[in-house]
C-alpha positions, 0 to 999 in steps of 0.5 A: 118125209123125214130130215135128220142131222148128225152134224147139227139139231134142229133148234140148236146152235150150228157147231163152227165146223159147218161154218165159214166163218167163227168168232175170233177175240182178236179180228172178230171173225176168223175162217173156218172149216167150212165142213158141208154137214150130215143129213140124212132122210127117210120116207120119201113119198112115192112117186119121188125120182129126185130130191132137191136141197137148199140152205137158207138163212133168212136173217141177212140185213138188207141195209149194209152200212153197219155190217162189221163196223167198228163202234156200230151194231145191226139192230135186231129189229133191221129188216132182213132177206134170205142169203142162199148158202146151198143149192143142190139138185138132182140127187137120186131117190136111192140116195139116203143122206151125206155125210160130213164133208161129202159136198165140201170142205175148207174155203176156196177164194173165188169159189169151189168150181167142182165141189163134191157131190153124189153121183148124179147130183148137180150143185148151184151157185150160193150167195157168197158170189154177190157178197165177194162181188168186186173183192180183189182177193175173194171174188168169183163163182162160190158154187156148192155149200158154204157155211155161215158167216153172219156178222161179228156186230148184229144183234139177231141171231142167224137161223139156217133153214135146210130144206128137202124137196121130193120132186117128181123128176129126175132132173131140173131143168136148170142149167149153168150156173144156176140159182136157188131162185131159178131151181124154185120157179123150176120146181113148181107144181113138182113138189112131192113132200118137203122136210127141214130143220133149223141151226142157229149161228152167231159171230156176235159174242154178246148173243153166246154161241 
């Protein structure tokens, strides 16, 4: 099985269009497109009756203190967990790929509540929901993909793995508003073949783009 991108090259920097966030000379970080990428596939095993998509980006300190801090760095040796950007199950076997934008464009406070899709296809919440948690002005539900936004002041780059699962079912038995965590535990033992690739992406100006 084979994932491909038009909008991205495995390895490479992640241009600032897929991004929530991009380096800005006055504020640091400014808001961006925020535009859901191309992704094509190909190859899927037989037997495949639905895929399932994630985005992760296992580079998120774990200690906040520091995080866009005037006159304060994340060290680069911090320890570090995953932040989910992009949960999507349920696409068809006949579908081969999105195109930019399909699944989302632009940044909506409080999250997308019906973010675009293919037909069928069902999209789980992502991490920017706990991140915004208690914010007056950005909280809510963030549903659906949402790019990076890693911050201004760490010294490691952020790599974003995306992920493609050919599963044996038609339809994950996830429910809601559900999570990557959940839509991993329900896709045990239903794991056909599995393809990625890998952007990097930084709003440090020292680390380059």
């Amino acid at each position: 099985m084979k994932l491909t991108s038009q909008s991205l090259q495995d390895g490479a920097p992640i241009p600032a269009a897929f991004a929530f966030g991009r380096p800005d000379p006055e504020t640091h970080i400014a808001l961006s497109d925020n535009r859901s990428p191309h992704l094509a596939w190909s190859d899927l095993p037989e037997g495949t009756k639905s895929l399932v998509l994630l985005c992760i980006d296992p580079d998120v300190p774990t200690v906040g203190d520091d995080v866009n801090q005037e006159g304060r760095v994340v060290p680069a040796d911090l320890p570090r967990a995953d932040f989910v950007h992009w949960v999507l199950v349920d696409l068809p076997p006949t579908c081969t790929g999105l195109s930019e934008g399909e699944c989302g464009e632009g940044i909506v406070a409080g999250g997308k509540q019906t973010p675009p899709g293919p037909a069928g296809s069902r999209q789980g919440v992502n991490d920017y929901t706990a991140w915004f948690h208690g914010d007056a002005q950005m909280g809510g539900v963030y549903r659906g993909y949402d790019g990076p936004c890693p911050p201004w002041n760490d010294e490691l780059l952020h790599h974003y793995v995306f992920t493609l699962h050919a599963l044996d079912v038609e339809r994950l038995p996830v429910e809601g508003d559900f999570t990557a965590a959940e839509v991993k535990a329900a896709m045990e033992g239903h794991v056909l073949a599995t393809a990625s690739l890998t952007g990097t992406y930084t709003n440090n100006p020292a680390l380059g783009t």
